[in-house]
N, C-alpha and C positions, 0 to 999 in steps of 0.2 A: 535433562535439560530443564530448565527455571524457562517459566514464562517470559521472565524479559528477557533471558538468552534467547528464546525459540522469536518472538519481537524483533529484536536486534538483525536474527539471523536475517528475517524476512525484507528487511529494508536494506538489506547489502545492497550495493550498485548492480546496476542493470538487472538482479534478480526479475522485479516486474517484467523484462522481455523477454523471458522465458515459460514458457507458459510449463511445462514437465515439471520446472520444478517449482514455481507456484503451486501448482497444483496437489506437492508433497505436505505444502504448510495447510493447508484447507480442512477441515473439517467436512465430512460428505454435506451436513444441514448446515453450513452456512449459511448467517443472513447480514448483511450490512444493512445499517439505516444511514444514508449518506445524507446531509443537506447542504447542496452547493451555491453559488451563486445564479444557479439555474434553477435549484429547488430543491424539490425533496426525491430523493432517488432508492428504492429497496432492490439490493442487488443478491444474486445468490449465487452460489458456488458457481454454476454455468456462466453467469452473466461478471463475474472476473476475471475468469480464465477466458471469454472473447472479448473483456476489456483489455488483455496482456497479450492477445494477438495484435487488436488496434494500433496498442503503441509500439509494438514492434513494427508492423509499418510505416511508424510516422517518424522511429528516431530511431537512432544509433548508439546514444548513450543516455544511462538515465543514473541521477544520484540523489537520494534522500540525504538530507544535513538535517540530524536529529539536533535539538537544543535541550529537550527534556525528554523524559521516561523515566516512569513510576510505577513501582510494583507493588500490590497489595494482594495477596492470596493470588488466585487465579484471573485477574486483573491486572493489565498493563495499559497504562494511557502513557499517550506519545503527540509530542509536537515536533515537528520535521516541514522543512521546503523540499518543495522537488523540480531537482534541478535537470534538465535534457540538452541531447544536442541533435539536431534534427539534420538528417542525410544533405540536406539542399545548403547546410553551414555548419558541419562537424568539429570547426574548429572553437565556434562560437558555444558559451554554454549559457542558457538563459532558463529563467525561472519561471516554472509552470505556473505552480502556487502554492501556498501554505496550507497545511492542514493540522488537525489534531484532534486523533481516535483514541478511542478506550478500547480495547481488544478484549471480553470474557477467553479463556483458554478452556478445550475442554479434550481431553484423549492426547494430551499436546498439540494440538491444532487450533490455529483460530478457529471458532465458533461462532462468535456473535462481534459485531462493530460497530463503534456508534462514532461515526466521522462528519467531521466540518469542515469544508475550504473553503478558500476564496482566491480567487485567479489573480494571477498579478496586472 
């Protein structure tokens, strides 16, 4: 599998609320360097996999709408909305927020993330 095939795979819908198989795309030394509209966040392998329990509490359905991805060696950068529908109005789907990460791949697994977002 090519880096932006193993990318691609990892932003299928609803994957995020699965934490099993999140957990398949990980890298054991993951680190994301996140900077949101909250700030600056360093997340690691642990702290994604109880971010993907969160939002399985909070919705129902979740979908990335990719607009770009770019492959360069073991580098994939990606810009995607993420879009949810939350249990209390499943029918409605409304947008979390934009982001756009650079993935390093390493062993086939993400490894390292350098992500930005901004909430809608």
């Amino acid at each position: 599998m090519t880096p932006k095939e193993l990318v691609l795979d990892f932003y299928k819908n609803d994957l995020i609320l699965n934490q099993s198989e999140v957990n398949e795309f990980l890298h054991p030394e993951l680190i994301i360097e996140w900077n949101s509209s909250k700030g600056f966040i360093q997340m690691d392998r642990n702290d994604v996999l109880n971010l993907t329990l969160d939002l399985k509490k909070a919705y129902v359905r979740s979908k990335m709408r990719i607009t770009h991805i770019i492959e360069e060696g073991a580098m994939v950068s990606v810009r995607y909305s993420h879009f949810v529908k939350t249990f209390e109005n499943p029918r409605e789907e409304m947008l979390l927020a934009h982001f756009f990460v650079i993935w390093e791949i390493k062993d086939n697994k993400l490894f390292r993330g350098y992500q930005m977002s901004q909430f809608n």
